[in-house]
C-alpha positions in Angstrom: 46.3 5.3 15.7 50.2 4.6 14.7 50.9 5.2 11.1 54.3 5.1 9.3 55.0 7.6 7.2 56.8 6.8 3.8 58.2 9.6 2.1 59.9 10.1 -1.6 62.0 13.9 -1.4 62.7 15.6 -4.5 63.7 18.9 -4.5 60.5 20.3 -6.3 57.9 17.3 -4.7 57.5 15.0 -2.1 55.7 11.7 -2.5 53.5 10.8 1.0 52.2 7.6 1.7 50.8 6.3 5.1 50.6 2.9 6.4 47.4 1.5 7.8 47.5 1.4 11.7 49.1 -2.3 12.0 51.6 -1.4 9.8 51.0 -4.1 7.1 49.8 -2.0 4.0 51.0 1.0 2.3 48.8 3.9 1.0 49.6 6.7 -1.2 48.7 10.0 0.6 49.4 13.3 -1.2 52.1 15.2 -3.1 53.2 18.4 -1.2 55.6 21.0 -2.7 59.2 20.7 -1.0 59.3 23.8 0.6 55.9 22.6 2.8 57.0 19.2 3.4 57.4 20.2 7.4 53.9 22.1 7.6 52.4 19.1 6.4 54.0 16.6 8.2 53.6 18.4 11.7 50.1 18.8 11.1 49.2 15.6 10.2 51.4 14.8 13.4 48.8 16.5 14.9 45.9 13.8 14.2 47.8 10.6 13.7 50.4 9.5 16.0 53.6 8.9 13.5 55.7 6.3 15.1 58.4 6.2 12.1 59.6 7.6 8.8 60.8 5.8 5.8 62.3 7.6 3.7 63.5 6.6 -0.1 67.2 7.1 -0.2 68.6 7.8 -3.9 71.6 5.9 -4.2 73.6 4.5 -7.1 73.6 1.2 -9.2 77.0 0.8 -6.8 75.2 1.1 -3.6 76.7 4.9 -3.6 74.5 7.6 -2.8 73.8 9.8 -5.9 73.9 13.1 -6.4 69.9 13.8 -5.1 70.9 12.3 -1.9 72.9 15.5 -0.8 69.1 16.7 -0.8 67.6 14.4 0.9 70.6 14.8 3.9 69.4 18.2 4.3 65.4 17.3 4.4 66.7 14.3 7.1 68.2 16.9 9.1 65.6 19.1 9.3 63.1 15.9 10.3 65.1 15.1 12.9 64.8 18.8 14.1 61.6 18.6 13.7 60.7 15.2 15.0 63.3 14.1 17.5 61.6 11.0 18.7 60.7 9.9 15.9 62.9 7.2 14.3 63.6 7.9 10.7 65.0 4.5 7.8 66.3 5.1 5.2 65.1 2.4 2.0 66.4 2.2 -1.5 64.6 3.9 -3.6 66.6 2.5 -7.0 63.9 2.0 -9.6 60.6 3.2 -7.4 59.5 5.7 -10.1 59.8 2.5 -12.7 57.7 0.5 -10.5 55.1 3.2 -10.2 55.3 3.9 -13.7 54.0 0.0 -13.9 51.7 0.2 -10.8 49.9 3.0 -12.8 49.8 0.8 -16.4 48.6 -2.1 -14.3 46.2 -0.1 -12.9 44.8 0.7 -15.9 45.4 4.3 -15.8 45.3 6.6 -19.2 48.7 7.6 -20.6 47.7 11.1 -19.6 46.8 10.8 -16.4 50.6 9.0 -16.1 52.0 12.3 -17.3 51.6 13.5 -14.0 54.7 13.4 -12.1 52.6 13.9 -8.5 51.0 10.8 -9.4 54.8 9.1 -9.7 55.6 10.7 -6.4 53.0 9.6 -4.3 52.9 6.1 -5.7 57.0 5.8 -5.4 56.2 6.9 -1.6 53.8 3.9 -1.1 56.2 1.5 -3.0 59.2 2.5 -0.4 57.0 2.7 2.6 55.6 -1.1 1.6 59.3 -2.6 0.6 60.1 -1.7 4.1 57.0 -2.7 5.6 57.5 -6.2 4.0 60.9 -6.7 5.1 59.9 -6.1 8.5 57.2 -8.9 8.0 59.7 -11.3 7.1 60.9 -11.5 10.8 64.3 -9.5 10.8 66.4 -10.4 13.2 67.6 -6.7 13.5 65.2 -4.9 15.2 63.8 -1.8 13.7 64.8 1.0 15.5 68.5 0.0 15.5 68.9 -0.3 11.8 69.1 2.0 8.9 68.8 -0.2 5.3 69.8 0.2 2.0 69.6 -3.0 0.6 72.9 -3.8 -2.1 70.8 -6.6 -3.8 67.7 -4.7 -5.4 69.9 -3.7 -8.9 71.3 -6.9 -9.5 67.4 -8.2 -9.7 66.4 -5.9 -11.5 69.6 -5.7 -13.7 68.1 -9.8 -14.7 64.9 -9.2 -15.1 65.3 -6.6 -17.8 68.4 -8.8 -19.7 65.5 -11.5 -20.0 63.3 -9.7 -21.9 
């Protein structure tokens, strides 16, 4: 079945999620240590036909990438490597851990089980992998495989909401 991949890098973690095979929801997978991200991902290659990667891009308020994002050019590189046919996008990933920080509350989870930064990772993974599945819903007129996106507009919603409270 073809499943997208969503996938928050961090130098210590990587957040996984999965999308369900028509590509309409998002579901957190696993947290994997950095230094197996490619062991993983090739052997769940090996089950699930991937069709594309999403990967959170850490970029600035400006729309600049940030320092982590010299990180995350070196884990791309390496994906290509290891995937060459496999088409890769890039999402903002401004604010995911906030968001699954609140996805968790929501939830109902207990504070302590919050503390638990694979928790964050996994869930920021499904958030990224279901913003982009959503815009893709909306009927772009780009087609996927020609585009990489990091949307300019997320901060200046956000930037509201929180002056409103």
């Amino acid at each position: 079945m073809d499943r997208i991949i969503g996938i928050d890098y961090g130098r210590k973690r990587v957040g996984v999620a999965v999308s369900d095979p028509l590509g309409i929801f998002a579901s957190a997978l696993d947290t994997v240590q950095s230094a197996k991200i490619m062991d993983y991902l090739k052997k769940y290659a090996e089950n699930e036909n991937v069709i594309r990667f999403v990967i959170g891009y850490p970029v600035n308020m400006d729309g600049a990438p940030s320092e982590a994002a010299k990180d995350v050019d070196v884990f791309l590189k390496q994906l290509s490597k290891a995937f060459p046919d496999v088409p890769v996008t890039l999402e903002d990933e401004r604010f995911t851990s906030v968001l699954a920080h609140r996805a968790m509350i929501d939830g109902g989870m207990k504070a302590k089980d919050r503390m638990n930064k694979e928790s964050v990772d996994k869930i920021s993974a499904a958030i990224i992998l279901q913003s982009y599945m959503d815009r893709m819903a909306g009927h772009d007129p780009a087609p996927a495989a020609e585009r990489t996106f990091i949307p300019q507009t997320l901060s200046s919603k956000v930037s509201k909401k929180r002056r409103k409270r």
